[in-house]
N, C-alpha and C positions, 0 to 999 in steps of 0.2 A: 595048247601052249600055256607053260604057270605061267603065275602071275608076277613073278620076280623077270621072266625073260619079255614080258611085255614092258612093262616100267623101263628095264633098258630099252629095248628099240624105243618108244616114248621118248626119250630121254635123250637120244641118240637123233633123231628128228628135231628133239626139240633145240639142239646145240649143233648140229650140223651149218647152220648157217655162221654161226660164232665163229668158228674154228679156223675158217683163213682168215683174219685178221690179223694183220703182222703185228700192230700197234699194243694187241692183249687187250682184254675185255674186263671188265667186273663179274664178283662170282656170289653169290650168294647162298646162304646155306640153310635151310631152315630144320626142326627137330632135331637139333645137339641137346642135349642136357649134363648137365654138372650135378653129380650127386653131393648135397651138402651133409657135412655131418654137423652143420652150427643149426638146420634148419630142419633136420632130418629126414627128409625127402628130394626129391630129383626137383632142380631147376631149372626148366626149358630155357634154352636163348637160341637166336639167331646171327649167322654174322655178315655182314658182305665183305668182301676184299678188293682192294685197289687191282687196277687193271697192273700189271706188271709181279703183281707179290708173287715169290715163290718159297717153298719149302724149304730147298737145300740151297740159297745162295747168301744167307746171314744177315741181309737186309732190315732193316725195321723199322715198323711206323708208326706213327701218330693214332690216339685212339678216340671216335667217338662216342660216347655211352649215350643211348637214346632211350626216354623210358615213354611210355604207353599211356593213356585216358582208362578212365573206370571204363568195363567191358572190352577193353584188349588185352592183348595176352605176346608171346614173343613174336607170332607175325603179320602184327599189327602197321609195325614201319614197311615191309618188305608189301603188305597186300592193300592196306587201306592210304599209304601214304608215298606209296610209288618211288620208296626214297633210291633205289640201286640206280635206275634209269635218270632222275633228277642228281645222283650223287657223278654218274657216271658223264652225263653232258657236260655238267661244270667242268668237271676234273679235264673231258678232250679239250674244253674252250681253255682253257689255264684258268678260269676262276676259282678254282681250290687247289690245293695240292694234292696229292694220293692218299687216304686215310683207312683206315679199317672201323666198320660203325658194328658198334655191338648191342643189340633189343633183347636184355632180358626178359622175364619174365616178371612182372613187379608185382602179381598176386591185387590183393587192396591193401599193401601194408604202405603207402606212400615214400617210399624207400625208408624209412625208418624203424628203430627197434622197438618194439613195444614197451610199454612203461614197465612191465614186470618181467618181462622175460621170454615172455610166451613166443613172440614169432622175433629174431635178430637177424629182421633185412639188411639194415644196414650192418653190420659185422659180416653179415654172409660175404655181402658184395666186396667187401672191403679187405677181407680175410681170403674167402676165396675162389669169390668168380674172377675179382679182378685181377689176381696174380694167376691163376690158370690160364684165361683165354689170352693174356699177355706171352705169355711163356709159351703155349700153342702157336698161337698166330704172329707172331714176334711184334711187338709191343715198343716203343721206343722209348715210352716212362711219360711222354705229351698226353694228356689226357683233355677232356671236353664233355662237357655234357649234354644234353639237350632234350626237353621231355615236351608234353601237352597234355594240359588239365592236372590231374592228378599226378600225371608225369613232370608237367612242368614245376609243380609244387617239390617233386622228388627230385629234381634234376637242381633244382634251387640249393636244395635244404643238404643234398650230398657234396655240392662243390663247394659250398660256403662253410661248412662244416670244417671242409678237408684243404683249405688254399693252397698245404702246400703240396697236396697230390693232382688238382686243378687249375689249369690255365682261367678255365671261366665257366660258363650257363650260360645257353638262348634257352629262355621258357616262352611257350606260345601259350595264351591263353592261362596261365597258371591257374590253381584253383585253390589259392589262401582268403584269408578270413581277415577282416582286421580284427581286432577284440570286441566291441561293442556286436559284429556279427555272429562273431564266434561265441559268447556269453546269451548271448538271446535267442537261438539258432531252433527251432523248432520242427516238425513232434522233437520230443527225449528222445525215446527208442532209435529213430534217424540220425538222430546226432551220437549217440552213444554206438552204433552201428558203425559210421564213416568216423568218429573222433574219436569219443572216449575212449573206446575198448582198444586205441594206438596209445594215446597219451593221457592217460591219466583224466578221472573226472564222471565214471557210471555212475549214477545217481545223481550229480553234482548238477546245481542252475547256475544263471548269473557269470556274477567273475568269479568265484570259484572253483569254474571250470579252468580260468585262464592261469593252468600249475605253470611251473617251472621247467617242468619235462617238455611243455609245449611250446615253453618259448625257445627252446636250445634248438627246437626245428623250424619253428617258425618263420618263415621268407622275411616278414615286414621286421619282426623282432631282430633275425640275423641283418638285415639291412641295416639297422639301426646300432649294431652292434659289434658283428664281426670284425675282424681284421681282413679290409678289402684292400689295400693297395698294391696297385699294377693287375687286380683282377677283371674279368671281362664279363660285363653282363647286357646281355640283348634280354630286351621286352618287346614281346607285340601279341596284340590284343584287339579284337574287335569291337567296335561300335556301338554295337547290338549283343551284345554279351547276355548272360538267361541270370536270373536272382542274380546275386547280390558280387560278380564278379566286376563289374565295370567301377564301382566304388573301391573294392578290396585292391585292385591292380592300381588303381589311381594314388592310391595309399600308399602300393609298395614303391612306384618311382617318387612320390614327394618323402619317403623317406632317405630311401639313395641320394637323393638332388639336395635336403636339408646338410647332409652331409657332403656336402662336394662329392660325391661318386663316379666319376666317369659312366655313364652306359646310353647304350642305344633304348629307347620309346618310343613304340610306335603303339597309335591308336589308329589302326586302318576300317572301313565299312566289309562291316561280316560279322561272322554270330561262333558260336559256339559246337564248330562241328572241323568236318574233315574236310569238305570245300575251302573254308579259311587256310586252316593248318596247312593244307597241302602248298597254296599258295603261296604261305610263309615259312614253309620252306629251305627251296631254295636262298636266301637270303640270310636265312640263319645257317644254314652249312657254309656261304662267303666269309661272314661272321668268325666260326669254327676254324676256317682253314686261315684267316688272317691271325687269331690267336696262337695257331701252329705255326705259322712262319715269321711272325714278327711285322708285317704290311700294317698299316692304316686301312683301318675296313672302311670303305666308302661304300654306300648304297645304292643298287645300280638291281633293278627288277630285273628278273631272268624271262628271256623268251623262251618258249619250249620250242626248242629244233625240230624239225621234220625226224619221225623214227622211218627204218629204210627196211624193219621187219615186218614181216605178217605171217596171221597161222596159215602153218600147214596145211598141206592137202587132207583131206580127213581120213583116216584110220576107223575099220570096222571092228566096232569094241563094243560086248554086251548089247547085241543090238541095236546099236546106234552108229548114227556116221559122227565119229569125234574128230573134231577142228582143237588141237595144243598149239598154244602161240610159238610161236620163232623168234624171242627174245636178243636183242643186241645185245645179249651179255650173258656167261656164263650162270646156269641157275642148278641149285638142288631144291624144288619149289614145289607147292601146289597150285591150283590154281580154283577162283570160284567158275561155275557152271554156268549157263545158259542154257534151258533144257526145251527142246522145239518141237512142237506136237504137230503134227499133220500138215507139216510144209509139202509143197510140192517142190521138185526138183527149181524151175525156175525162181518160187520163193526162196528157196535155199541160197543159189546161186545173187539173189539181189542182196540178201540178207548179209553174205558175209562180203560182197563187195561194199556195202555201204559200210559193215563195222572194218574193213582196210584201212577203207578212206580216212574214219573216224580216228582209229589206232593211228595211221601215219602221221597226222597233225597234231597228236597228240592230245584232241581230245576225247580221247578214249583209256583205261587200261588192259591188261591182258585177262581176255578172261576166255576160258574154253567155248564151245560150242557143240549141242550136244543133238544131233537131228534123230527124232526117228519117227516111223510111220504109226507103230504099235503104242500100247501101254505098257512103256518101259518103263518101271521104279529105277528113280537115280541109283540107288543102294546098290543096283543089278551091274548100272554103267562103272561106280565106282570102284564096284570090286574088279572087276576086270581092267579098271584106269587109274592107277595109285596117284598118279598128279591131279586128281582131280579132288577139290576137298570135301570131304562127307559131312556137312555142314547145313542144316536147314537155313542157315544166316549166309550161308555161300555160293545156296542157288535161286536163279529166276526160271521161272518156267514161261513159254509163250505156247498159245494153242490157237490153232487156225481148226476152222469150222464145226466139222463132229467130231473132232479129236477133243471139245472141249469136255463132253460126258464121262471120260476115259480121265480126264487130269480132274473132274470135279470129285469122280470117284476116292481118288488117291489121295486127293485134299482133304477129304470128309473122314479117312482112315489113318493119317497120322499129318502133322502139318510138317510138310516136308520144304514149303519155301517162303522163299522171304517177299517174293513178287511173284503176280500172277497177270497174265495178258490173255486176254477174249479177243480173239479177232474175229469180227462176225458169228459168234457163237451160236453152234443148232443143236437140236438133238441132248439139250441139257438138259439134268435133272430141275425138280420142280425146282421152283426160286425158291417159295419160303424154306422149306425143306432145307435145302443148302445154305441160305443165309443162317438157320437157326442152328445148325449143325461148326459152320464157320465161328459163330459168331461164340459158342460155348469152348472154341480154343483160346489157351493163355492168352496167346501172343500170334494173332495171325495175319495172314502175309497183306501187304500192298494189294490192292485188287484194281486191274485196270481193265473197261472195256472196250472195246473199239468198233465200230460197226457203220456202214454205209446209211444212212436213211431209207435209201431207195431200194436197198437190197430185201432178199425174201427173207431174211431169219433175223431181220433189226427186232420183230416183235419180241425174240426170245432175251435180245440183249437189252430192252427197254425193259421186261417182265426184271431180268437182272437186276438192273440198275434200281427198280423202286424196290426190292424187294433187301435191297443192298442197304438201301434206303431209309427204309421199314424199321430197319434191324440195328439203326446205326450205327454199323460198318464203315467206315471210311474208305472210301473208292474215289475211283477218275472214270468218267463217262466221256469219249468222244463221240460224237456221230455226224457224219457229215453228209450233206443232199447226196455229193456227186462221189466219187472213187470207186473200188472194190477193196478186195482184201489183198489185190496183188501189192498195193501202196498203203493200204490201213495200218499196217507194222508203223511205220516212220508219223507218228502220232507225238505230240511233244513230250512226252513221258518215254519216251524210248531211251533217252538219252541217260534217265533216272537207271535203269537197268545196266546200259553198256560202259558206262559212265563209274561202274558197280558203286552205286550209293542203296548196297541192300543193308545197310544198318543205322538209314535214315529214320 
């Protein structure tokens, strides 16, 4: 069977449950690209569509532009921030209206054009993603933005720029500078890296750095300066914020507020990651669709509803038994991996009742499920399973008993993931051996062990553990007097994997 006629049945499974919904579903689409000729190369984005949108009935909608944190790319919204399923509960409860969200790809140019020329993000977007995917997708001329981090700084500095192509900006977490930070901002090379080499200033210390180019984008600066009236601006920011953002954000709302600005500030408990963002969310899409309709946005936390999908039956692919979610919404998607080494049928069977359970409450997101009994390279599974993404950052691996010398193997020859799980681990290569071997990759994975005390091979996963130890590896060690390995899975870290926080 190709591999094109697999992906449809895949595909066909995986939407099968969607399809009698009379109401219409959300759809999402990932790898489009737009070839630019401002930028001259292909720009990935993503879109999702309101439940109801059609091609041939002339309708049009409101748009969100959503931009991505340094280290994402265009489906970043759709896989780390859960937004179709969060955009699409709103939308059945009436707190949003129907919109179409569109996640370019933002590169590291902070949606802006560079001081000399070299990269023209913002003309691109402005010139021509944003009148293509309008004209594609039917566009109604409402626009919105909404980013995090690096995105919320782009998301800022493209709607304040543009007020009159902008309703408004929710930035979560934005990542501006005030000037005293921005002027002193240490090593050079880091700063000239993430700053200068956008806005003017390689070589340059001090205020010096603080051109003119920088202020034309600058969030605090346009606050202070723009032409904001009747514009919409959400902030929310965590608590616990890392360097020097809990001062810079506090800066940008006493700027807004010096000026009479209307806007929402929030300062809620949480840090600087996707746990936060995700939770805010929802609230900034209320935000969004009050901008698009004209409502007083009142603030009102979102429950996550009961989800009524679950994956599939498994499909035998590459060797493996594959578990693809069954989405409440129409998807053209990937999905990240969970790769399960020497389960036994019963384990299987516990395994993916408790990730149901998890998924229907939602706390869980959708992520495949990959069982097999041999040493099967993901690379083997994902050629035969195109929804699946070939991603060293998109898969975990878990390994039950002698299955672990077989994944320590694979680990040792290319690092293939982002998490690794020992349940009771036997028949492993030596410790130091593999610590020293792990420990000589970039970037390598989470290591969790998990093991009975009273069981016969705890010696091997204590041997692990110091040897993990030894080598200053960052690991989680459970070991408990009483269990086995039929319940050693559901260890408090499990939740880190199905939870998919693999780019913690």
């Amino acid at each position: 069977m190709n591999k094109f006629l697999i992906y449809i049945l895949l595909s066909c499974s995986l939407l099968s449950s969607c399809m009698n919904n009379g109401k219409g579903v959300c759809r999402e689409y990932e790898s489009l690209t737009l070839h630019s000729e401002v930028l001259g190369r292909d720009v990935p984005y993503s879109v999702v569509l309101p439940a109801g949108w059609r091609a041939d009935d002339g309708k049009e909608w409101p748009v969100l532009y959503l931009f991505h944190c340094i280290g994402g790319d265009a489906t970043t919204g759709i896989e780390y921030c859960d937004i179709t399923h969060k955009l699409d509960s709103l939308n059945r409860r009436g707190e949003v209206p129907p919109m179409i969200v569109v996640m370019p790809d933002v590169f590291l140019s902070y949606c802006a054009d560079t001081y000399d020329g070299s990269f023209r993000y913002e003309t691109m977007l402005m010139e021509e993603l944003i009148p293509k995917v309008e004209s594609d997708w039917h566009g109604n001329g409402q626009r919105f933005t909404l980013g995090f981090s690096m995105g919320g700084f782009g998301a800022m500095t493209v709607a304040m720029r543009h007020t009159d192509k902008f309703l408004g900006v929710a930035a979560l977490s934005p990542s501006v500078r005030t000037d005293a930070q921005y002027a002193s901002e240490e090593p050079q090379k880091a700063w000239e890296d993430q700053w200068g080499r956008i806005f003017g200033g390689v070589g340059l210390t001090g205020e010096d750095r603080i051109t003119d180019y920088y202020k034309s984008y600058c969030p605090i600066h346009l606050a202070q300066n723009a032409a904001l009236d009747g514009f919409k601006i959400f902030i929310d920011t965590g608590n616990r914020e890392g360097g020097s953002l809990a001062e810079s954000n506090e800066c940008l709302h006493a700027a807004l507020s010096l000026r009479g600005i209307p806007h929402v500030w929030r300062v809620r408990d949480g840090g600087h990651d996707f746990a936060f963002w995700r939770q805010a969310l929802p609230d900034a899409l209320r935000f969004a669709g009050c901008a698009f309709t004209g409502r007083e946005y009142k603030a009102n936390a979102m429950t996550e509803p009961a989800r009524k999908h679950c994956p599939v039956s498994p499909t035998e692919l590459g060797g493996a038994r594959v578990y693809i979610p069954a989405l409440d919404y129409l998807s053209r998607r990937s999905f990240p991996a969970v790769y399960v080494y020497g389960a036994d049928k019963a384990q299987e069977k516990d395994i993916m009742e408790y990730y149901t359970a998890m998924y229907s409450c939602g706390a869980a997101t959708a992520v495949a499920f990959c069982f097999t009994d041999a040493a099967i390279e993901p690379a083997d599974v994902e050629a035969a399973c195109p929804v699946l993404r070939p991603s060293q950052r998109m898969r975990s691996a878990i390994c039950f008993g002698s299955a672990a010398h077989s994944v320590q193997a694979m680990m040792c020859a290319e690092n293939l993931f982002t998490n690794v799980v020992f349940v009771e681990p036997s028949g492993t290569m030596d410790p130091e051996e593999f610590a020293s071997e792990i420990k000589e990759q970039r970037r390598y994975p989470k290591l969790i062990l998990a093991s009975g005390a009273a069981c016969s091979s705890y010696a091997e996963a204590a041997a692990l553990h110091v040897a993990f130890k030894n080598a200053g590896l960052s690991h989680f060690h459970y070991a408990y007097e009483e269990g086995s390995g039929e319940v050693l899975w559901r260890f408090p870290d499990w939740m880190s994997i199905i939870n998919y926080k693999f780019h913690d």
